[in-house]
N, C-alpha and C positions, 0 to 999 in steps of 0.2 A: 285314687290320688293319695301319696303317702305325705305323711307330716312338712317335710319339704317344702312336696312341690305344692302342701295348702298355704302353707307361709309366703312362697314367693308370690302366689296365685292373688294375697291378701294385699301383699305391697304393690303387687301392679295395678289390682284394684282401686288401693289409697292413693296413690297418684292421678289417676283419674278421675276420681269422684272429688277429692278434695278441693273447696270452695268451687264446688261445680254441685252436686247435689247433696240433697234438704236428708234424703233417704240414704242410705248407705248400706253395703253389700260385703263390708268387711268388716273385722273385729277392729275397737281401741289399738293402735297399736304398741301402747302401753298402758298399765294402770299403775299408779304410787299408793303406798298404802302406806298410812300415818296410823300408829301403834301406840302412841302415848302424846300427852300435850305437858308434858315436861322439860325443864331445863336448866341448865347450871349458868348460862350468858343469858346475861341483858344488849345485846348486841341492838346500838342504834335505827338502825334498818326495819328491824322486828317486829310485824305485825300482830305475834305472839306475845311475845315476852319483853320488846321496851318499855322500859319505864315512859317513854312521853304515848304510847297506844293506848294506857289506861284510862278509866275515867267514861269510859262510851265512846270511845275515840274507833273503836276495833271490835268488828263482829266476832271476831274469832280471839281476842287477849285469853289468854288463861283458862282456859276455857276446864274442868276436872273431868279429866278422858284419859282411860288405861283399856285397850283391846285386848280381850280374854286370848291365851294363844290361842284354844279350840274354834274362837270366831275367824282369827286370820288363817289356821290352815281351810275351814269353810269358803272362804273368799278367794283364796289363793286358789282351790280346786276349782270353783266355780269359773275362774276367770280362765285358768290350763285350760279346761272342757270346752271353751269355749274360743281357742285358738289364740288368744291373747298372747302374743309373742314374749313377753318379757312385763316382772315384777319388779318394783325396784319400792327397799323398805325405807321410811323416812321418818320423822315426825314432826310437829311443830316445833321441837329443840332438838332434844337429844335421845336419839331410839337408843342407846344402850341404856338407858335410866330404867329401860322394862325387863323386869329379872329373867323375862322368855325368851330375849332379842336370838338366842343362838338357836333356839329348838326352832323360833320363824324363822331365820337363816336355814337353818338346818331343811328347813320343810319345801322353801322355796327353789332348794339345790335335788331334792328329791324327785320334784316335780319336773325340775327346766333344767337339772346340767347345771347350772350357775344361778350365780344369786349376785346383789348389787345392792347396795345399802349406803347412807348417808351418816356422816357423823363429824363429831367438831375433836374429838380422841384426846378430851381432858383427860391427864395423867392419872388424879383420884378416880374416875371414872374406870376410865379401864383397868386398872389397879383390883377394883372392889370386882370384878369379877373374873382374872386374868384372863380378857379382851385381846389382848394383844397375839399373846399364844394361839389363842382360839382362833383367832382369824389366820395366822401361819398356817395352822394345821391344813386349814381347809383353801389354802392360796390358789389350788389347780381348780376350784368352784367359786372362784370369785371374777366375776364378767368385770366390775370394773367395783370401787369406792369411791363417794365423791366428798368434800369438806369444801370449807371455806379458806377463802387466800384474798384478800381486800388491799393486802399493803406486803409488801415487802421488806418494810422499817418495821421494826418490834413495837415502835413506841407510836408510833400511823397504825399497824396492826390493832393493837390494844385500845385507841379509842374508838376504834369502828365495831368489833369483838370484845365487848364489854364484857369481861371473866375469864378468857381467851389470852394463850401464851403463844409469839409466835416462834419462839428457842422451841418450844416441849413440842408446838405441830411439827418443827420441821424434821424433829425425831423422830416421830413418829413413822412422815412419810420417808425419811432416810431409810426406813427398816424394810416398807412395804415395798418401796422402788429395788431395794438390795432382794425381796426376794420375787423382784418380777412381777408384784401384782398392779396392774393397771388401777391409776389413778387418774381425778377426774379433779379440779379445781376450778368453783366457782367464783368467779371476782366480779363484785357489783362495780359498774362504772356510773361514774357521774361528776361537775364540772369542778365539785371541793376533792377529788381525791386519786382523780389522772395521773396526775405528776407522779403518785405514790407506785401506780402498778409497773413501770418499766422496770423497779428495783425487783419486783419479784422475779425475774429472770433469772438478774447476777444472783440473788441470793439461791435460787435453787440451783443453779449450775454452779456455785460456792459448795453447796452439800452434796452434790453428787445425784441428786434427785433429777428423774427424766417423768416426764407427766403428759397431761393435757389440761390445758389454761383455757375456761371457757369466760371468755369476756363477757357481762348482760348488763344490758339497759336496768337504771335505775326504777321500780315499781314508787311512783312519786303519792307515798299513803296519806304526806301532808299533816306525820305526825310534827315534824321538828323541821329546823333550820338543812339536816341532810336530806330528809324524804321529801323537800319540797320540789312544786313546778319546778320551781327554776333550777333547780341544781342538775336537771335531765340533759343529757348529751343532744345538739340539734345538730342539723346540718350546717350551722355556721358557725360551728364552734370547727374550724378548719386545722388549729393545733393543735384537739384531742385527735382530731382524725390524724394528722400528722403523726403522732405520738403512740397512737396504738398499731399502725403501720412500721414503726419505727421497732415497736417491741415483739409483733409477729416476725420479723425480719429476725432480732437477737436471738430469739426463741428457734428458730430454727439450725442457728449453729451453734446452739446447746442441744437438741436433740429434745425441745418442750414445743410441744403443738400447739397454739394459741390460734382460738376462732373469736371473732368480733362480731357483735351486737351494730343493727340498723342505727342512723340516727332515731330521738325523740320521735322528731318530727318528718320520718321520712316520706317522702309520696306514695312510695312501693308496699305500706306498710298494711296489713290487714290481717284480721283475726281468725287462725284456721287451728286455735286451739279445739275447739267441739268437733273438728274434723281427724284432731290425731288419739287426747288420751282424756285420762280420768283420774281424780284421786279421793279416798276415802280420808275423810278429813270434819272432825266435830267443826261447827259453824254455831253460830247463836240463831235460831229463829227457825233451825231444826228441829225435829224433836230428839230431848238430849238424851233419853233412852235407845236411841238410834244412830247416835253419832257412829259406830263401830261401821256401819251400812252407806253412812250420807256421803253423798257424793258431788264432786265440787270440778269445774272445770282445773284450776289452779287457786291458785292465795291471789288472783288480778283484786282489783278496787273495787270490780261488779260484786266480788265476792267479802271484802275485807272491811271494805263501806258503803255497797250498794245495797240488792235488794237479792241477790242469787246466792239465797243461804243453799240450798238442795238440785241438783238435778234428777232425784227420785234417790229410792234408798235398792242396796241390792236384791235383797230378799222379797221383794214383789215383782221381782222377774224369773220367768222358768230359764232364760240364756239369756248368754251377755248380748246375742243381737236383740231380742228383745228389750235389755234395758239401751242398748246402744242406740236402739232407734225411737225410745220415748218420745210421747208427748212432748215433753218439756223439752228435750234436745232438739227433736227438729223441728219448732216452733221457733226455736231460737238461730238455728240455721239457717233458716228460712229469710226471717231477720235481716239477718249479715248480707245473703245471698240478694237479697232488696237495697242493700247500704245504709238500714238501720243499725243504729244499737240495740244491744238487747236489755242493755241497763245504761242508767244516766250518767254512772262514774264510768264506763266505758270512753267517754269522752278525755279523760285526765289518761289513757293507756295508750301507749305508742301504736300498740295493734289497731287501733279505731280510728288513723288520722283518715282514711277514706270512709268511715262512716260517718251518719247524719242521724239526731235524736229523731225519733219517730213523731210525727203530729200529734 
């Protein structure tokens, strides 16, 4: 069986097995790898770097974490070897803060044909290492890049992107849409700032920009008046659903793909994250010699204010099915597949409205 046909062989298996069994017979189908815990935003949302997550508020705030490159091509091969379809680099802010970000670009395109990376493409930033260029060069090995896009209004933009210009992003992606490379645009929803995302249409069909607009449910961390309960999209809230209907509708004759987020509270809604990826992510309660290894379902509440600092670290597994089928993972699969939670903040997460705290 050639590369291919184990790839496709893997996703018919993930179809099948997901939130159906504990065991699994396929690789991650993705891992994200966080490379540094820096950043130049204080962006309200921010389970890293707001200012209202300090204090003890946040297992993971600030946490002092720089991955050696030598550790991430280790990790990146390990997970190649191990079938893992696709890397994608990130970090808790800003991965070009790490003077390596292009030799791990570089490495991750060696390996897989394409590479895919995260960034918020602050002008000083990319400036101090001409970032910009570098990423032209390599346009034909870039699967896709994704940034944030919250507001459409400069001035709505800017208090949700606390340090964040939204004139300098849309240059940005003006440049990277003019030479073709697939963009990805994440917009948190939630019930203070609906109103704001229909403008992000007109404004990038104003610049010439053609994208993909992924709409997500708000992660309610419960630092501030935006991260609260209440601020989460429900099912009753009928004229955000009107309104984000209204804006995949404009989006589409601009030529911008806009995908929507379940309600809060949907019925349908269940947690099959442990069933798809993984990310390498410093956490508090790790060990912090190890942060480069530790591995974390996502940034959810389980992980940000619960109690699931670790799903094991890489390097105490000989292959990624072996670490894919830990202890600790399928203990917690197991879980879900019962209608437990696996953590108590699980509860405050839209993915958990069919689960039930454990006795």
């Amino acid at each position: 069986m050639n590369t291919q046909e184990h790839m496709r062989h893997d996703a018919e298996r993930y179809g099948a097995e997901r939130l159906v069994r504990d065991i699994v017979s396929y690789p991650p189908r993705w891992v994200t790898i966080g490379i540094i815990n820096r950043c130049n935003n204080r962006c309200v949302f921010c389970s890293y770097h707001s200012r209202d997550a300090r204090g003890g508020k946040s297992k993971v705030y600030n946490l002092p974490y720089t991955m050696p490159v030598e550790r991430f091509r280790q990790q990146v091969d390990f997970f190649h070897a191990g079938r893992v379809p696709r890397i994608h680099i990130c970090a808790t802010g800003e991965p070009f803060l790490h003077n390596g970000i292009m030799d791990m670009i570089d490495h991750v395109i060696a390996r897989y044909g394409k590479a895919s990376f995260q960034s918020n493409f602050h002008p000083a930033v990319m400036r101090r290492g001409n970032y910009l260029e570098k990423i032209i060069e390599r346009k034909n090995a870039i699967s896709h890049i994704v940034t944030d896009l919250h507001a459409g209004d400069a001035t709505r933009f800017a208090d949700i992107k606390k340090g964040s210009s939204l004139p300098d992003l849309l240059s940005t992606l003006r440049l990277f849409s003019a030479h073709g490379i697939p963009i990805i645009g994440s917009c948190i929803l939630s019930r203070s700032n609906y109103t704001a995302l229909p403008g992000i249409i007109d404004t990038l069909a104003a610049h010439g920009i053609t994208m993909q607009l992924n709409i997500v449910g708000l992660f309610p961390h419960m630092f501030n008046k935006f991260t609260s309960l209440e601020n989460t999209y429900h099912t009753s809230d009928t004229h955000i659903t009107q309104c984000l209907h209204a804006m995949r509708a404009a989006g589409e004759r601009h030529g911008i793909t806009v995908t929507l987020p379940k309600p809060h509270d949907d019925p349908s809604g269940r947690c099959d994250v442990f069933w798809q990826k993984l990310q390498i992510w410093p956490v508090a309660g790790a060990d912090k010699n190890r942060y480069d290894e530790n591995l974390i379902p996502h940034a959810c509440n389980a992980v940000v204010l619960g109690n699931m600092h670790s799903l094991g670290y890489v390097s105490d597994y000989a292959t990624v099915m072996d670490l894919w089928n830990n202890e600790t993972i399928v203990a917690i699969r197991r879980r879900i597949l019962a209608g437990e939670y696996p953590d108590r903040y699980c509860g405050t997460c839209s993915c958990g409205v069919n689960l039930h705290p454990a006795p």
